[in-house]
N, C-alpha and C positions, 0 to 999 in steps of 0.2 A: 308632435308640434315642436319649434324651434325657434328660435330669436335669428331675424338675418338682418343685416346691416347693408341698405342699398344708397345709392350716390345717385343725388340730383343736385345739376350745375355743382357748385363749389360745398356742398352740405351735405351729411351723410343722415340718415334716417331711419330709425330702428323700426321691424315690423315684427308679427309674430304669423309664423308660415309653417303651413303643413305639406306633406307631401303624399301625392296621391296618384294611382296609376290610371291610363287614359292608356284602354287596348295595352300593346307592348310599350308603350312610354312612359315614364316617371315626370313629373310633373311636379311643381311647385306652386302651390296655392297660397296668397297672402290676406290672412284670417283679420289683421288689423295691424292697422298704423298708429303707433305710439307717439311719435314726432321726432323733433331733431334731435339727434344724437348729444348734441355738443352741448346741446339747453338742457336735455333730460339730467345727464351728469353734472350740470354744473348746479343745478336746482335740488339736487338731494334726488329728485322723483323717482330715479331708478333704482338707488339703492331700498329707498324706499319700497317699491313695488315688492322687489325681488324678497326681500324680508317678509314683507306680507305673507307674498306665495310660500316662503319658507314654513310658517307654523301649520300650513295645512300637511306638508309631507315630514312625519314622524322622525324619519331615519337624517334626512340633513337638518332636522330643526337638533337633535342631538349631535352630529358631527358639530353643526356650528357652536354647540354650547360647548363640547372638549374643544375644540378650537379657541376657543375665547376663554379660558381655563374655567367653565363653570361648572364640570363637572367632579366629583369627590372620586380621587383616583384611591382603588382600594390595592391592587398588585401590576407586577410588570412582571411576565414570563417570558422566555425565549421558546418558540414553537417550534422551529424548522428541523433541527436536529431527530426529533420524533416524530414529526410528521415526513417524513421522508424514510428514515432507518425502521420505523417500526413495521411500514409495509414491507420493506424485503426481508424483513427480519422472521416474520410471517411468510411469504412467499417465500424464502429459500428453502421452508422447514426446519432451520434451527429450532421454533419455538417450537413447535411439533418434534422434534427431536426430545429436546433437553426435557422436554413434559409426559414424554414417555418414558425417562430415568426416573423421574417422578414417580412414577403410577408405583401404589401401595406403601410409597413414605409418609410419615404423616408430619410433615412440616407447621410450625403456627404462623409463618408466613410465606411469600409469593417468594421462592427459591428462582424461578423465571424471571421474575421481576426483575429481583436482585443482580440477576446475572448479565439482562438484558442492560440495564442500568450502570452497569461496569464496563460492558462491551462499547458502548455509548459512549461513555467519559475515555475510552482508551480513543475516542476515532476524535472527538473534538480538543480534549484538554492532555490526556495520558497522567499519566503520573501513578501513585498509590491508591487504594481502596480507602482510606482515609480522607483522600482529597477526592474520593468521587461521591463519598457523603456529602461532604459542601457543596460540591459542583453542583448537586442537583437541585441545589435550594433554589435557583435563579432561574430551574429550566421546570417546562410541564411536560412530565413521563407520565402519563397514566399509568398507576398500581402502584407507584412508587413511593407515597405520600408518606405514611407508613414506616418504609422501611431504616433501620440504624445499621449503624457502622457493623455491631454485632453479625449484624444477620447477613451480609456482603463478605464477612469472613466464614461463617456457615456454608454458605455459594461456594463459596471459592474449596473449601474442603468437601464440597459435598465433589465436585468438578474432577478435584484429582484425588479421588480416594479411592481404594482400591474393592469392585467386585466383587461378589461372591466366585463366578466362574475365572478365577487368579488361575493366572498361567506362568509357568516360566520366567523367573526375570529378564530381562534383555539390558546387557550393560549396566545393572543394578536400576532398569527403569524398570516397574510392573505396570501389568496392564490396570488399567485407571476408567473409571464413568466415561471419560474426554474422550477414549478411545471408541468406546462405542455408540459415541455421540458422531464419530468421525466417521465411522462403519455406516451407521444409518442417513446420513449425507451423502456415502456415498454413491448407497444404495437408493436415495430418489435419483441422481443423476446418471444409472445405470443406463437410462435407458435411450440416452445421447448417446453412446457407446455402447461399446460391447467389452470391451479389455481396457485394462490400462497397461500399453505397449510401450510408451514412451515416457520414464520422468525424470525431472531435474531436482538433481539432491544438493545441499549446500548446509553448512554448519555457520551459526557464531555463539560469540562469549555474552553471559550478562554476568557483573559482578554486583556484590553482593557490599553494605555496609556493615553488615553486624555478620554473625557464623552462615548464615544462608540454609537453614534447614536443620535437618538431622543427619544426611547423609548425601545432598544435592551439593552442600556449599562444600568447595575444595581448590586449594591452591592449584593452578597450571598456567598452560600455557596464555595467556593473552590477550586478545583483540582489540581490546581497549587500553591497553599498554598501562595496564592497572596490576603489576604481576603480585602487589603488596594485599590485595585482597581476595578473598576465596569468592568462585564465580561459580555457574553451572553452564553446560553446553546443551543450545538446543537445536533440534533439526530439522528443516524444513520440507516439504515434498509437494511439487506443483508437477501435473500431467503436463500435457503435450500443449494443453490451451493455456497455461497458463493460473491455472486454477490450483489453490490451493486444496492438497488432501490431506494431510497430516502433520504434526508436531512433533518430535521427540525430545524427549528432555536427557541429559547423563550428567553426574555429577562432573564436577568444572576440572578433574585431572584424565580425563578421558580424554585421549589421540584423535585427532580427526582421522586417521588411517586404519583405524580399527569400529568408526562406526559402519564406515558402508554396508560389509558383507551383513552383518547382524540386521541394521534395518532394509534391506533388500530382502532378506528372510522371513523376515516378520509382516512385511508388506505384501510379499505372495498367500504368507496366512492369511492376514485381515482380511483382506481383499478380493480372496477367491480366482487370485493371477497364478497362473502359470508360466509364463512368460514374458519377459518386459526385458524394455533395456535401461538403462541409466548411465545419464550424464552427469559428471561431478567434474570438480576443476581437479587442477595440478596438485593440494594439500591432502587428497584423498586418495591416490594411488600410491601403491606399494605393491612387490612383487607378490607377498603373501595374499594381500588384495584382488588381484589379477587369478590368484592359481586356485585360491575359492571358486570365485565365480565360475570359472571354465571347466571345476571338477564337477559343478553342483547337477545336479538333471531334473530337467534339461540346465546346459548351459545358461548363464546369465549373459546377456549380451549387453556390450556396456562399450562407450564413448567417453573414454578418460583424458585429460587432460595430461600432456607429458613436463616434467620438468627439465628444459633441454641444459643448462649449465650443470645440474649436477647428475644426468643419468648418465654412463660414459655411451652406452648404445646412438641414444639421439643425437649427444654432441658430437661424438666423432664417425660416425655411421650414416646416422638418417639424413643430418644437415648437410653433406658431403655428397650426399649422393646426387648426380646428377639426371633432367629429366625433362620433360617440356612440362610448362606451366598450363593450366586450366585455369580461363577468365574465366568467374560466375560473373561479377559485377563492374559492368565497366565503369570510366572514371564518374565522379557527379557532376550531377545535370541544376539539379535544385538538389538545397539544402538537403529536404527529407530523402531524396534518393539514399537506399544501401550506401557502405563505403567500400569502393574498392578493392578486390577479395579475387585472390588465385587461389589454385591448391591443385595438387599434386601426389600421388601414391609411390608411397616405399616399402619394399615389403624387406626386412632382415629374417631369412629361414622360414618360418610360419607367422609370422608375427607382422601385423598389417600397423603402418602406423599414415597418417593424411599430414601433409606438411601445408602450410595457408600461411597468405603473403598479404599483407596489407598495406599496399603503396603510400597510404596516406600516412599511419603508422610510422614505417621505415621512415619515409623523411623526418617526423618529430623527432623520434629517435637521437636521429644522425643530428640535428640542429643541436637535442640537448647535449648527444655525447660532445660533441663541439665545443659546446657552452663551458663545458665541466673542463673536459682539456685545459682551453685556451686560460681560463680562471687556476686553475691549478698551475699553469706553468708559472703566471702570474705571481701567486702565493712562492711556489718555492724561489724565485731571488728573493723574497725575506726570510725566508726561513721554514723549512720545512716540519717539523716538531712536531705540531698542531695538527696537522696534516692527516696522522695516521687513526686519530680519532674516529674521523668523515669515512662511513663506510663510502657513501659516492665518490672521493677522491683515491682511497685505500684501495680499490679495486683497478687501481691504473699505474700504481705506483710500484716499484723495485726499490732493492737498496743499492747505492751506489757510492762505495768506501765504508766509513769505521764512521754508523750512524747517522746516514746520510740518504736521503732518496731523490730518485730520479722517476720519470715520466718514462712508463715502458710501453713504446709501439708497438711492440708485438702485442701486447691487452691488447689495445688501443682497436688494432687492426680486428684482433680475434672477437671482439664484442661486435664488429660493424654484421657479424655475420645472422645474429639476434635483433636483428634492427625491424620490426613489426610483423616479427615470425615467431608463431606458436605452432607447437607439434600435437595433435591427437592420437592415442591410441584405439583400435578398436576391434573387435572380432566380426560387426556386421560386416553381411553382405550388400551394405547400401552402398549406393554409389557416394564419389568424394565429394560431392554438393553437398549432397543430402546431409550428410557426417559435419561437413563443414557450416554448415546454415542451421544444423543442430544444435549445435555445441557455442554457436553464437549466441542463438536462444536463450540462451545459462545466464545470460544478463536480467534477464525476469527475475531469475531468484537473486541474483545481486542486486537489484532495482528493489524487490520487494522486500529484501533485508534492511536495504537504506529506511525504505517506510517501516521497517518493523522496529528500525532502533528509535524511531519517535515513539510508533506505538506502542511500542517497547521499551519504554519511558517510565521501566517498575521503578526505576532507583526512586527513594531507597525502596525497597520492598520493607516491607516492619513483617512479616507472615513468619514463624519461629518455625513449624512446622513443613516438612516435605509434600505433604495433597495441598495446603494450603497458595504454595508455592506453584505448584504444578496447575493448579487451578486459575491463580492470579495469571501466569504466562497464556494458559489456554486458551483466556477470555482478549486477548490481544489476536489471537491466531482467528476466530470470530469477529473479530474486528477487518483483519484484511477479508475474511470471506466476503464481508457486508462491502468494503469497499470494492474486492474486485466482480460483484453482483453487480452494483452501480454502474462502473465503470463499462462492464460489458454491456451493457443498457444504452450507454451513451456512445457507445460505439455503435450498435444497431442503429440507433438514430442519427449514425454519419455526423456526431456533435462533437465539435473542437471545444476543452476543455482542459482549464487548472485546475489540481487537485484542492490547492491552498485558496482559489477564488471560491469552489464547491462548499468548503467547508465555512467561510466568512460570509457567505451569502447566508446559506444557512444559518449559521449562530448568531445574524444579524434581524435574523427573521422575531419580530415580536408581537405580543400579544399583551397589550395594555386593560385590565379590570377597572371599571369605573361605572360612580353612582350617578345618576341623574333623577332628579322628580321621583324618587322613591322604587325608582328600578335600576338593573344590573345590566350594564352592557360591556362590550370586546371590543376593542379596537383595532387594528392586524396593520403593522407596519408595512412600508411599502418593498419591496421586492430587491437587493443590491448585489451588485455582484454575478456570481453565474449562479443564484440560487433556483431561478425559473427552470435552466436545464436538470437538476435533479428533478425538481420536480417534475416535469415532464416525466422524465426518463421513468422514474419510480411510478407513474401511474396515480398521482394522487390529486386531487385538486385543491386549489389554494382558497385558503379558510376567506370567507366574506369579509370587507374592508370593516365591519360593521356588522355584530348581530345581540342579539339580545339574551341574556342568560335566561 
């Protein structure tokens, strides 16, 4: 039954009407007439009525009393985060994972919990294990209740501590729980595949405020342009879909040129590969690099990245050489269209490298070198001095007399030739698409680095210890798993999605505790943002507006 509102002459007239089927037709029956509209409302009578009806039905005579603040509010939770993270957390097999390291420790509290609860606070807030103690005051994790600061550093040592079956160190990393945590991951997902043929490897820095360890934290090179604090290097590896397999961690003076070949090594152990290839950018080849791979057996086959200003091969060889251009992608159509993309094979003696031209590319380029020029000739009628500071400028500049520079065209000219050209090396036998459409792909793990230096968000890290530390990182690399689970979830369901709406929807999601007449009820905030599509995607259903403890 329903309230409808019908119009006679100038007057509207409220009736109460059911609907009911006659053969194939729907039908509207009207059960009684209540009277004019305009009279009922202005006489009280309807609100009247309506309250009436209200104490027969339980559930709104209670909304209406939180509504009208009559109820004794006891807690405010935030739901969404757990109710969404805990099911794939479950379905991916992490929790079945990490509870099988378990089996035969005898822990006095939920090590899982702990873990899970860290992983959690890395995807919504990041930060330290200290601040995911607090964090969770405001939110409902089941199992969590429980748990102190203590026992989150526990987790975290338990995470990267090292095995009984210790193998070999690798770059002064050992094999750690995490690892075999990674193993058996990868092993439920074995059976979407057969190999793992194809992965993208990538390095960054995390620094450190205080020593960083016992043997992790160490002065090097940079990323964060922090070279006054000792850092660690950690290393990422996503197959062909995209999906993260692994972590590695090396203490923070460790070359990016000298991780490849070792984790390439280690990754055919773990993982029971015998062959694969890998793509890594320009900071990870080196000749020595290149001469491993090719001696090892079989062959490593591998899609490197070349650095054409300083290799003298590519710069004076490769780029010179002349040859017809291969359009993969013609110009764009719409935005999301590919951009633009040629490429072209050069072989010097045995040595195969793919040259790729990015039209769109080349002209920014050309616009900034421009920019820089025309500003620079600018700068020198005042005075050049300052000048030689600016690596952007210094690269264009000659000297001209007794302390003096000038604008040198021949640079000028020699850089136009670098204008949205990047050189591959490689040994497969795939064709220049494939090589070249590969090697683009490499932006997943730069894309997923950007998300990890949120999630990645240890600074400070306070962990004094190495497992502890390796542990802390670990639980962030589970955090991209659980994101990019979602994610591929929300792809299946053909759903346009922000990452930043996902998680505000979420954290927006609440769950109000309150007394009424001597009982406990839930109240569940309304839905904002893109939380509905998580949940969708994740399979779970969204908690009653209204239920009773």
């Amino acid at each position: 039954m329903f309230f409808r509102v019908t119009r006679a002459g100038p007057y509207q007239y409220l009736q109460i009407a059911r609907s009911h089927r006659d053969g194939k037709t729907v039908r509207q029956q009207t059960l009684l007439s209540l009277g004019r509209l305009d009279v009922l409302q202005a006489s009280g009578q309807l609100d009247a009525l309506l309250r009436s009806g209200l104490r027969l039905c339980e559930r709104l005579t209670v909304i209406d009393a939180h509504a009208a603040g009559k109820t004794e509010p006891v807690a405010v939770r935030r739901l969404g985060p757990d109710l969404v993270f805990s099911r794939l957390w479950e379905q991916s097999g992490i929790q079945r994972c990490v509870l099988q390291e378990l089996t035969g420790r005898r822990f006095e509290f939920s090590v899982e919990r702990a873990v899970y609860l860290t992983v959690l606070h890395r995807l919504f807030a990041s930060g330290s294990d200290r601040a995911a103690e607090r964090w969770r005051e405001q939110y409902r994790i089941a199992g969590t209740e429980k748990l102190e600061l203590h026992h989150l550093y526990r987790a975290m040592a338990f995470l990267g501590g090292e095995p009984l079956d210790q193998e070999t160190r690798v770059l002064g990393s050992p094999r750690c729980v995490k690892d075999r945590i990674e193993e058996a991951l990868f092993e439920r997902r074995r059976d979407l595949f057969s190999e793992v043929d194809l992965v993208f490897f990538d390095t960054t820095s995390i620094y450190f405020e205080g020593q960083g360890g016992e043997s992790l934290g160490q002065y090097g090179h940079s990323k964060d342009w922090r070279p006054d604090l000792r850092q660690m290097i950690v290393g990422l590896v996503l197959d062909l879909e995209g999906w993260p397999l692994c972590c590695e961690m090396w203490p923070g003076n460790t070359a990016d040129v000298k991780t490849l070949v070792p984790v390439v090594e280690r990754l055919k152990h773990r993982f029971h590969v015998r062959e694969m290839c890998v793509l890594a950018d320009r900071g990870m080849i080196s000749d020595e690099t290149i001469a491993a791979f090719e001696s090892s057996d079989p062959p490593v086959r591998y899609i490197l990245g070349a650095r054409m200003r300083r290799q003298k091969e590519v710069c004076e060889k490769v780029l010179t050489q002349r040859g017809a251009w291969q359009e993969i992608y013609p110009e764009r159509v719409k935005s999301k269209d590919p951009a633009p993309l040629k490429v072209k094979e050069v072989r010097i003696e045995n040595r195969r490298y793919i040259v790729c031209l990015n039209e769109e590319e080349r002209r920014h380029d050309a616009r900034a070198r421009e920019a820089i020029v025309e500003h620079l000739r600018e700068q020198l009628k005042r005075g050049d001095k300052s000048l030689v500071g600016n690596k952007g400028y210094r690269r264009f500049l000659k000297t001209a007399g007794q302390s003096h520079f000038a604008v040198d065209e021949m640079l000028v000219k020699k850089d136009a030739r670098f204008d949205g050209v990047w050189v591959l090396r490689t040994n497969t036998d795939l064709e220049s698409e494939v090589v070249a459409t590969s090697y683009k792909n490499l932006w997943m793990v730069e894309d997923l680095f950007r998300t990890t230096k949120s999630i990645l968000e240890t600074r400070p890290i306070y962990h004094k210890c190495d497992e502890t530390i390796r542990g802390h990182v670990f639980c962030s690399f589970l955090a991209l798993l659980l994101k990019a689970d979602l994610e591929k979830r929300l792809r299946e369901r053909d759903e346009a999605w922000e990452w930043a709406e996902i998680l505000r929807g979420l954290d927006n999601l609440q769950e109000v505790e309150a007394s009424f007449q001597g009982r406990r009820f839930f109240f569940r905030s309304q839905l904002v943002a893109q939380a509905h599509k998580a949940i969708r995607a994740s399979g779970v259903a969204v908690p009653a507006t209204i239920r009773e403890a």
